[in-house]
N, CA and C atoms as a LAMMPS dump frame, in Angstrom:
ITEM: TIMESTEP
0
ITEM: NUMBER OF ATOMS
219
ITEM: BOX BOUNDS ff ff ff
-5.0000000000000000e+02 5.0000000000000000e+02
-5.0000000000000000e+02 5.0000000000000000e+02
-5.0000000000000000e+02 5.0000000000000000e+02
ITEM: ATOMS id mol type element x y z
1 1 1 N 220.2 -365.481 235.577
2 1 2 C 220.347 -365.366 234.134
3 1 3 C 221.843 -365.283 233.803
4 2 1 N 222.056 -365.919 232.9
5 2 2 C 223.386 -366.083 232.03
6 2 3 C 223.526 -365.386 230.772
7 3 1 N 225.029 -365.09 230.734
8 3 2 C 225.368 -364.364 229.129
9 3 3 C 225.59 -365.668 228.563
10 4 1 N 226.057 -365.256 227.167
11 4 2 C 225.976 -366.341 226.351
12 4 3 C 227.149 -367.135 226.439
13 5 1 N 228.077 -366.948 227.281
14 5 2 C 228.934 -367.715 227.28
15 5 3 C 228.844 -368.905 228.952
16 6 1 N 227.483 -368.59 229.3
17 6 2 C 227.007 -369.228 230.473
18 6 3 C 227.382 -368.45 231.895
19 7 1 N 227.957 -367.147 231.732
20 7 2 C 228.435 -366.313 233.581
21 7 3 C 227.469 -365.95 233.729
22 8 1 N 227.463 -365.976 235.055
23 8 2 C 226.176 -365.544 235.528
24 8 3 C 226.108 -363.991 235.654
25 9 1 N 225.207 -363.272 235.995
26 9 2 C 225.243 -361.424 236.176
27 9 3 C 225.95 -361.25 237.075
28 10 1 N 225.789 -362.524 238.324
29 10 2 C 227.066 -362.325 239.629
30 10 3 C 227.913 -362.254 239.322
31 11 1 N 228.626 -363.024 238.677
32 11 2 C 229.777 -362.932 238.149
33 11 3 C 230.509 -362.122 237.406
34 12 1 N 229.593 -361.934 236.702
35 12 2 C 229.976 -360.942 235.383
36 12 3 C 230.474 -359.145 236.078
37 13 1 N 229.381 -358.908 237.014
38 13 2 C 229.502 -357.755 237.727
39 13 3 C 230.932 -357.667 238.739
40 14 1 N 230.959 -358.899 239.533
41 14 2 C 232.355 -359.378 240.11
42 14 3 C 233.307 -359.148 239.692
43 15 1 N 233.613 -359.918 238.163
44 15 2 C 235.193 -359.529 237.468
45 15 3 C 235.171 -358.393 236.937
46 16 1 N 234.317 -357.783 236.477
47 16 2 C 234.068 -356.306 235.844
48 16 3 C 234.829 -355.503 236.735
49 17 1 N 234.347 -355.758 237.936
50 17 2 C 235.006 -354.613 239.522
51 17 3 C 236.384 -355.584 239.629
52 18 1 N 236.618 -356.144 239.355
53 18 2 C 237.937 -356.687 240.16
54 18 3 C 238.931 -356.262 238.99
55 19 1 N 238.607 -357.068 237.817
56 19 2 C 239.947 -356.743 236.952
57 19 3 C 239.328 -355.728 235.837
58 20 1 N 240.496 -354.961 235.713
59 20 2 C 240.74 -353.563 235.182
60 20 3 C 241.398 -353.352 234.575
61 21 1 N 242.631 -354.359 234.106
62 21 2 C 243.304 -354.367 233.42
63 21 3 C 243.286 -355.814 233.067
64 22 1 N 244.233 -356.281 231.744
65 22 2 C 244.106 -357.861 231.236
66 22 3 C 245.169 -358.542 232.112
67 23 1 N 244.494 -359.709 232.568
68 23 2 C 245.26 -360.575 232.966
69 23 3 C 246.531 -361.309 232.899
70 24 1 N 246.722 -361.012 231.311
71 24 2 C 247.906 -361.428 230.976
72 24 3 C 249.05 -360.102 230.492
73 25 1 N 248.878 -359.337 230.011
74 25 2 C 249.57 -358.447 229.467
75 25 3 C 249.447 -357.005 229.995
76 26 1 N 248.615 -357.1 231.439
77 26 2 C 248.429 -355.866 231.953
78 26 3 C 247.781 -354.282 231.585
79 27 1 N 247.36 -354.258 230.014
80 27 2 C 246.714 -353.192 229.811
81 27 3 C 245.408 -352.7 230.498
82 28 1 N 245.525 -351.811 230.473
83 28 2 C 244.371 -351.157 231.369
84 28 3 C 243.492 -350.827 230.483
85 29 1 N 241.941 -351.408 230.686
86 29 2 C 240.864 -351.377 230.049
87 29 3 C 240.21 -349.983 230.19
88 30 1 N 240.748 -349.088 231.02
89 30 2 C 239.838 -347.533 231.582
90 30 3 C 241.077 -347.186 230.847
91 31 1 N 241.895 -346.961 230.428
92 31 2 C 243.164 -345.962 229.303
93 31 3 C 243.539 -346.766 228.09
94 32 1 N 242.567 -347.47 228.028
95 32 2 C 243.135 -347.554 226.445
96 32 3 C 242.04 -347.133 225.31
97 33 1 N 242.022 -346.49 224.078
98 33 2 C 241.456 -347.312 222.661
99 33 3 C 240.681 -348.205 222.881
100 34 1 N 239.365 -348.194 223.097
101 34 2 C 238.976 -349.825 222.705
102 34 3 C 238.541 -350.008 221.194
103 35 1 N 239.758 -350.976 220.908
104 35 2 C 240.001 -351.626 219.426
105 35 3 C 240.08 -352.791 219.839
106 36 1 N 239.711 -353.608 218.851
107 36 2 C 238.985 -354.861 219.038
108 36 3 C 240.723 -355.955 219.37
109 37 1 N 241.957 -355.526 219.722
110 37 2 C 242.74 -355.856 220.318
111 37 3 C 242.803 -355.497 221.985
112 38 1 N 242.583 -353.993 222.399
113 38 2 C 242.883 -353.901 223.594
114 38 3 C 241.312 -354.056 224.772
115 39 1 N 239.946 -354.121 223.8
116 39 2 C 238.717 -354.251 224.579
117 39 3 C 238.69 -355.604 225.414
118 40 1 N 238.706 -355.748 226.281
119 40 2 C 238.266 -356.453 227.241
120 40 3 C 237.25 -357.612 226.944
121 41 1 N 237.901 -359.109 227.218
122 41 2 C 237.158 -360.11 226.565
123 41 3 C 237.059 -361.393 227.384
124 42 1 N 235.915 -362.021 228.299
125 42 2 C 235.843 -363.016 228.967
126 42 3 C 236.61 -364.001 228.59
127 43 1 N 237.357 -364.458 229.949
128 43 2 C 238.487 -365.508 229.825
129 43 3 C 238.333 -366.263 230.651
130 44 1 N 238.399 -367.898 230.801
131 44 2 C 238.179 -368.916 231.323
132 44 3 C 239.556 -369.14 232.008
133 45 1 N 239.814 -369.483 232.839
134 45 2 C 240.896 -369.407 232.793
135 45 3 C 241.801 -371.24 232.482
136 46 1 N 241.134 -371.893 233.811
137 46 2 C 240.955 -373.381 232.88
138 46 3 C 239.518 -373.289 231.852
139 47 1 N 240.229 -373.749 230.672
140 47 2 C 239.375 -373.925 229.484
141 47 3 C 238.419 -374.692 229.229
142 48 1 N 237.788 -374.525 230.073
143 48 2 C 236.535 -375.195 230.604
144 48 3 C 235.286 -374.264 230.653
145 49 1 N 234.102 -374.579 229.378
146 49 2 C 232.968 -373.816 229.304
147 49 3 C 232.149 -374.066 230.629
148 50 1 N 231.961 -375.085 231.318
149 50 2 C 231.483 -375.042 232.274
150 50 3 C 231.528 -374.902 233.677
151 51 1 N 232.732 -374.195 233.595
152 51 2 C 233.443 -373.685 234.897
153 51 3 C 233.416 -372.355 235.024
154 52 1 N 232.019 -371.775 235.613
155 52 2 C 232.076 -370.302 235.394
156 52 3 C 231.824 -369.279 236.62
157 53 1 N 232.339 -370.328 237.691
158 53 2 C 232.616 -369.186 239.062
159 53 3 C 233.332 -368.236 238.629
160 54 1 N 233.724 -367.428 239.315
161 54 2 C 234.905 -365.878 239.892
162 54 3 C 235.745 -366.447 239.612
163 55 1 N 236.073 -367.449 239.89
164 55 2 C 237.821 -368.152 240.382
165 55 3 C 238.407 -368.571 239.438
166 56 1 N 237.111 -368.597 237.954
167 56 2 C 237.943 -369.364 237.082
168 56 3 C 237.475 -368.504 235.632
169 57 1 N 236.776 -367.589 235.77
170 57 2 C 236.439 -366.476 234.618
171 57 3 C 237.579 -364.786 235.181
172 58 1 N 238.051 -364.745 234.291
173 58 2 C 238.564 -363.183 234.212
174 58 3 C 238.048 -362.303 232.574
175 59 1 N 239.002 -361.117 233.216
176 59 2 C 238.917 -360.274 231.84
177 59 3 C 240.789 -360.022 231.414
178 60 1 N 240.408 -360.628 229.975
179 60 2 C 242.078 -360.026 229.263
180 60 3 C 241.312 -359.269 228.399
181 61 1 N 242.196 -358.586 227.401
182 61 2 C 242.998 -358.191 226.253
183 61 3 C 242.286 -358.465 224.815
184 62 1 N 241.288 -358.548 223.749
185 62 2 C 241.365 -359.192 222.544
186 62 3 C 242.593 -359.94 222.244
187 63 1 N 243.429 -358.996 222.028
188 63 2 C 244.945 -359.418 221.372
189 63 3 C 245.333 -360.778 222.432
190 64 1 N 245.404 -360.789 223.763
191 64 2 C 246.112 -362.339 224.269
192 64 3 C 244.999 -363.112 224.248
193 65 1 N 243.711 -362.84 224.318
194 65 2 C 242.803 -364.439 224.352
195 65 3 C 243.046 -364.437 223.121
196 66 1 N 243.04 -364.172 221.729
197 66 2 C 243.455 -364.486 220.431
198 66 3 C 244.652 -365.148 220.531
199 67 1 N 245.846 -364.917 221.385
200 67 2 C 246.589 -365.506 220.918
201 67 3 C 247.441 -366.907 221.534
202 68 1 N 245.743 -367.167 222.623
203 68 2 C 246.245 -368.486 223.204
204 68 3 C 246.339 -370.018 222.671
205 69 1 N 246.713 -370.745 223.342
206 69 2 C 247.075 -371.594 222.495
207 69 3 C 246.729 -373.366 223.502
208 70 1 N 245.635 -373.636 223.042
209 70 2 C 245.646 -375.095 223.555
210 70 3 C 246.654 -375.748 223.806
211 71 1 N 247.237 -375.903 224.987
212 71 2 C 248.269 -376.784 224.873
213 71 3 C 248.069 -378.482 225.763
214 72 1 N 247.279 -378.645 226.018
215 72 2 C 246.46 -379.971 226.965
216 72 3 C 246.649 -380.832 225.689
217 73 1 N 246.85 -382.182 226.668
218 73 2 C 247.219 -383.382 226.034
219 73 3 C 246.112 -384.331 226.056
């Protein structure tokens, strides 16, 4: 079974234990506020919905997946 963004529970349980803080900006998801900037939010990493191993799903930040930016040609 899949969440709605297609990870599987394997997965989902996987990055949960691995990352702990956001990927990009380093806040730590166990000491912060969760406000809908610092809560913890599935990230693809290539932007690709259907690429949803370990290797290519993490957890950031609200605030940096908001503030990424397509840049592919």
């Amino acid at each position: 079974m899949a969440n709605r963004w297609g990870i599987s529970k394997n997965v989902v349980v996987f990055v949960k234990e691995r990352d702990k803080c956001c990927v990009y900006c380093g806040i730590s998801f166990a000491n912060s506020v969760a406000t809908h900037k610092t809560r913890p939010t599935w990230e693809h990493i290539i932007n690709d919905a259907k690429i949803n191993g370990a290797d290519n799903i993490a957890l950031c930040c609200g605030s940096c997946n908001a503030s990424k930016v397509d840049i592919s040609v």
